[in-house]
C-alpha positions as CSV (number, residue, x, y, z in Angstrom):
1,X,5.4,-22.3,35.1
2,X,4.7,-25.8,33.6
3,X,5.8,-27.4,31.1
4,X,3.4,-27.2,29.3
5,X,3.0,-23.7,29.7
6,X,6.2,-22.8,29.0
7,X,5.6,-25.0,25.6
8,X,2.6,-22.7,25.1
9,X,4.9,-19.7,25.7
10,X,7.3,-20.7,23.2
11,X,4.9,-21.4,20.6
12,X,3.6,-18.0,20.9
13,X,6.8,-16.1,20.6
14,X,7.9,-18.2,17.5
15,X,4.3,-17.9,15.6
16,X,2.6,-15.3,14.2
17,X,-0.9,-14.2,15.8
18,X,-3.0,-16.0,12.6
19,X,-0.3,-19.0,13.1
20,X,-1.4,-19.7,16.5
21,X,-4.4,-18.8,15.9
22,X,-4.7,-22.1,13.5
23,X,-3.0,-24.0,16.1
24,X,-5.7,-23.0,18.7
25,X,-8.5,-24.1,16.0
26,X,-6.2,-27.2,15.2
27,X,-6.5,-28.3,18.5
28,X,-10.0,-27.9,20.1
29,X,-11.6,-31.0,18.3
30,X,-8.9,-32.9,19.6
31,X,-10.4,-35.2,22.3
32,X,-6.6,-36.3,23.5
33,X,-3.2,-36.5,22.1
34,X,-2.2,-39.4,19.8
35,X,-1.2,-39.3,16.0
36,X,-3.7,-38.3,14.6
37,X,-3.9,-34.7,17.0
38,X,-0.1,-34.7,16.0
39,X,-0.3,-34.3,12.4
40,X,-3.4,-31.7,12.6
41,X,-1.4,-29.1,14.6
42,X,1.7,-29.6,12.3
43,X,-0.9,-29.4,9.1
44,X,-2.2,-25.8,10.1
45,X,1.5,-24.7,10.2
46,X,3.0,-23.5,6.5
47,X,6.0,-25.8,6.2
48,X,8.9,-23.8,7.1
49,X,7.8,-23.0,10.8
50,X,5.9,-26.5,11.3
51,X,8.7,-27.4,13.6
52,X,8.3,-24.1,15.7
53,X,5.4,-26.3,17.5
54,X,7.3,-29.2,18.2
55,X,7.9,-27.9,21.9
56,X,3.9,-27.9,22.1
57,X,3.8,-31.0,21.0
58,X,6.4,-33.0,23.0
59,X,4.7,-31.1,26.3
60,X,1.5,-32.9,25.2
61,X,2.2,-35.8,25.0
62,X,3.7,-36.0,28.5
63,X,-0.1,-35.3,29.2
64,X,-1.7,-37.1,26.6
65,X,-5.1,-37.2,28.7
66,X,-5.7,-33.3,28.1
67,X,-8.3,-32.8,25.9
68,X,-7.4,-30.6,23.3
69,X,-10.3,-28.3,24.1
70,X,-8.2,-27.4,27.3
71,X,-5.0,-27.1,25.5
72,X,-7.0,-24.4,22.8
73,X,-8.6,-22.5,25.6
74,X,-5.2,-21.7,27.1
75,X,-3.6,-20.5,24.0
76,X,-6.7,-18.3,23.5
77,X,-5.8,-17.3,27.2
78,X,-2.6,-16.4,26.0
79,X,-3.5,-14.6,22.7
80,X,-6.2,-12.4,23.9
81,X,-3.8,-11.0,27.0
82,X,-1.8,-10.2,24.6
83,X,-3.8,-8.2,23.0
84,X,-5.2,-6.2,26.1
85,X,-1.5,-5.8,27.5
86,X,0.3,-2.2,28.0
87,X,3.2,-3.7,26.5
88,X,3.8,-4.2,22.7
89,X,3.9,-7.9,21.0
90,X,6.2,-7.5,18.2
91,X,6.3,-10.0,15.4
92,X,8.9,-10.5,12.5
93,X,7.2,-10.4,8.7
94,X,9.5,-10.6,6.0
95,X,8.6,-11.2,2.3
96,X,11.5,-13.1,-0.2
97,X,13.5,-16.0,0.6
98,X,11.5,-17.7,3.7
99,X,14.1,-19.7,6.5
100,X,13.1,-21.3,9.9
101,X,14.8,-18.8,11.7
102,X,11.8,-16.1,10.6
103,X,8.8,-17.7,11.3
104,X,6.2,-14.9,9.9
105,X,3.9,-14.5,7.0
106,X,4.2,-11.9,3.3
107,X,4.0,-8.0,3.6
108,X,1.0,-8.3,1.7
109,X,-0.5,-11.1,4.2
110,X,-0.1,-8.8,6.9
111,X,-1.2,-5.4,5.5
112,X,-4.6,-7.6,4.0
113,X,-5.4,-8.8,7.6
114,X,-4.1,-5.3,9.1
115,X,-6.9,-3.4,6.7
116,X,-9.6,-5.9,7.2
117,X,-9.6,-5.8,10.5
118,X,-9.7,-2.1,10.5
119,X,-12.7,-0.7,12.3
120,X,-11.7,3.1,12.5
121,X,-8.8,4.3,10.6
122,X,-6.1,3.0,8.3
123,X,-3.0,5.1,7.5
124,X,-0.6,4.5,5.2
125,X,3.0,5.7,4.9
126,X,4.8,4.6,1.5
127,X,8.0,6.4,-0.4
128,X,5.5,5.4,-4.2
129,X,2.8,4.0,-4.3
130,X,2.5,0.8,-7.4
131,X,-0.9,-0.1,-8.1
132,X,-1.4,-3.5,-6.1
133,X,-4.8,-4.5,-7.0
134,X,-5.5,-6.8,-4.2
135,X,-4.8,-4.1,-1.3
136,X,-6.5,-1.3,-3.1
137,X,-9.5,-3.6,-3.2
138,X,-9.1,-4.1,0.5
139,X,-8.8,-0.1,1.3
140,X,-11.7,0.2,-0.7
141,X,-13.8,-2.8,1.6
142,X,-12.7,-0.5,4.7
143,X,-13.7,2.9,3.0
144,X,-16.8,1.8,2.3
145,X,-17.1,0.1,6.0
146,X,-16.7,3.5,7.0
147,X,-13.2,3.4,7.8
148,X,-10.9,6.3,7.2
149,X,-7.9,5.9,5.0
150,X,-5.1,8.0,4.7
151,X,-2.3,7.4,1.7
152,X,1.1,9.7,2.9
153,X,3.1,9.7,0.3
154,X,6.8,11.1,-1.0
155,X,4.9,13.4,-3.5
156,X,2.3,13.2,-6.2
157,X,4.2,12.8,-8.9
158,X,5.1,8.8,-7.2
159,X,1.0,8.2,-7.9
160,X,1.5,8.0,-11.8
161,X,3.1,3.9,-12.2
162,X,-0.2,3.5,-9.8
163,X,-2.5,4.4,-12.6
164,X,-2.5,7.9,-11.5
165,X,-4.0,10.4,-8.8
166,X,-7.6,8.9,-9.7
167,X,-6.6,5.6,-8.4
168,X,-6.8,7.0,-5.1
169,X,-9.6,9.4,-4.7
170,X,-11.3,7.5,-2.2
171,X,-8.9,8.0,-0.2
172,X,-7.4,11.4,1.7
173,X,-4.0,11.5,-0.2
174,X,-0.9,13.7,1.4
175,X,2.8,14.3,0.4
176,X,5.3,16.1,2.1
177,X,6.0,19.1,-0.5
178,X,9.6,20.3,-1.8
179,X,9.2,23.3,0.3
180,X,8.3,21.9,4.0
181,X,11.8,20.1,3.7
182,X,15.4,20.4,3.5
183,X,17.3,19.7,0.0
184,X,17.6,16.1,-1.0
185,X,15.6,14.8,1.8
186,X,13.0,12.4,0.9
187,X,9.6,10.5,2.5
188,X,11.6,7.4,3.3
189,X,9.3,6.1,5.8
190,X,6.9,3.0,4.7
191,X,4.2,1.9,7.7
192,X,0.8,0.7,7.8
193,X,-1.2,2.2,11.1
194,X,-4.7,0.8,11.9
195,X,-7.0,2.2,14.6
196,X,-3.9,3.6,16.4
197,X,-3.5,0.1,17.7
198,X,-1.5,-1.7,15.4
199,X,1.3,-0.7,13.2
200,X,3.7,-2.5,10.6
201,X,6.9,-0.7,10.4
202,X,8.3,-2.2,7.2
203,X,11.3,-1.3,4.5
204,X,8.4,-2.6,1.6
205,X,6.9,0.2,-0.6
206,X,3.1,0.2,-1.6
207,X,4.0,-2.1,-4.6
208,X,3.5,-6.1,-5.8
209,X,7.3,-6.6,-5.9
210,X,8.1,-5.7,-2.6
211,X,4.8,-7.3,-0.8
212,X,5.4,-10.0,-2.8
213,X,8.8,-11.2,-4.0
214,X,11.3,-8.6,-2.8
215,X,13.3,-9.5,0.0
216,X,11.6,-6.9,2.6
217,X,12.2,-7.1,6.9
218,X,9.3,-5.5,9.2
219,X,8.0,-5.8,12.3
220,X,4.5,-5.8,13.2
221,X,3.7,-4.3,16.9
222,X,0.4,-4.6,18.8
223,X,-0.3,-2.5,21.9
224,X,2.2,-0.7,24.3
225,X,0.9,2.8,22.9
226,X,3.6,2.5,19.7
227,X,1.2,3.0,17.1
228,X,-0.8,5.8,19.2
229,X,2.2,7.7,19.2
230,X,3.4,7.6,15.4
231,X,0.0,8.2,14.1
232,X,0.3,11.0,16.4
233,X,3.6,12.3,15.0
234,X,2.1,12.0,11.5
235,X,-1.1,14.0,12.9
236,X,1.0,16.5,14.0
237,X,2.7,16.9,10.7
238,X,-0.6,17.2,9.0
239,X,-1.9,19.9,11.1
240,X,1.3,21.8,10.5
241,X,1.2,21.7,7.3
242,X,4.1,20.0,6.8
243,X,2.4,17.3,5.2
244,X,-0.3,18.4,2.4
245,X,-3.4,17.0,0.8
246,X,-2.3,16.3,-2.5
């Protein structure tokens, strides 16, 4: 591999998809490297990963002849294999305190973007569900785009701080009742599936604080069949019955 293919490598590993995406758009006007191509791939990078395309960078300019339409046409390269590979890209997204070590985007960045893109089906597991105006707004975009969405919650009674039941009528609403489980267990799980194709596996709940402002760890996984198979699991429960419309 070259060098400055393994620089392209790199990159993609430390960015997220949207990141790199940016970078790709950063770069195509570029007619070769010098300052002024420099400083727009750095811009489209949010400040603490701007660094995390250094290696890019320092690779070009070894090459400074390559036009940057070259350089954009190989991360696309990159970023659609990715999608269209049997095995899963994973991605860090965290929400609090931000550090270079994490280089990834808010909860509720990635749950917008997840639902937006949705094209057949949106499931979403959460412990309670908060009202969070901006994502019910998106869930209702994809409802009436004809996209199925499915709220699985801990139980009904966790709808009331989210303005109550009503709030989510658009949706197909299920909760794991007192008597499909043992005593004291609880819905813990919190995910966002999307067209079993995608899936966030996150510790945030469906609320502002924790997509927000709450220090939350997830990991977003593309591909490799992962998000198939828990939508599965959770289709499974459904049909049993050990999950219920509420």
């Amino acid at each position: 591999m070259t060098t400055l293919a393994s620089a392209i490598a790199e990159v993609a590993a430390a960015l997220s998809d949207d990141h790199l995406a940016a970078v790709e758009a950063a770069c195509v006007d570029q007619v070769s490297f010098d300052a002024a191509a420099r400083a727009a791939v750095r811009a489209v990078v949010p400040g603490p990963h701007r660094d995390a395309v250094g290696p890019l960078l320092t690779a070009w300019q070894q090459e400074p002849n390559l036009p940057g339409s070259a350089l954009a046409l190989a991360i696309a390269s990159l970023r659609a294999a990715g999608r269209v590979a049997d095995h899963p890209d994973v991605k860090v997204v965290c929400t609090g305190p931000t550090s270079p070590a994490a280089p990834t985007r808010l909860t509720s960045e990635v749950v917008l973007e997840l639902v937006a893109n949705a094209t057949r089906r949106v499931t979403l597991v959460s412990f309670s569900s908060y009202k969070v105006p901006v994502v019910m707004s998106a869930l209702d975009a994809a409802v009436t785009c004809g996209v199925q969405v499915d709220l699985i919650l801990e139980s009904q009674e966790h709808l009331q701080h989210g303005g109550g039941a009503e709030t989510f009528t658009g949706y197909r609403v299920f909760v794991w009742p007192a008597d499909q489980r043992p005593h004291n267990a609880r819905l813990h799980a919190k995910s966002v599936l999307v067209d079993d194709e995608r899936v966030l596996l996150t510790s945030a709940n469906l609320s502002a604080a924790a997509f927000n402002s709450s220090l939350e760890l997830g990991v977003l996984i593309r591909g490799g069949g992962i998000a198939r198979s828990i939508q599965q699991h959770l289709d499974a429960l459904i049909a049993a019955g050990v999950l219920r419309r509420a």
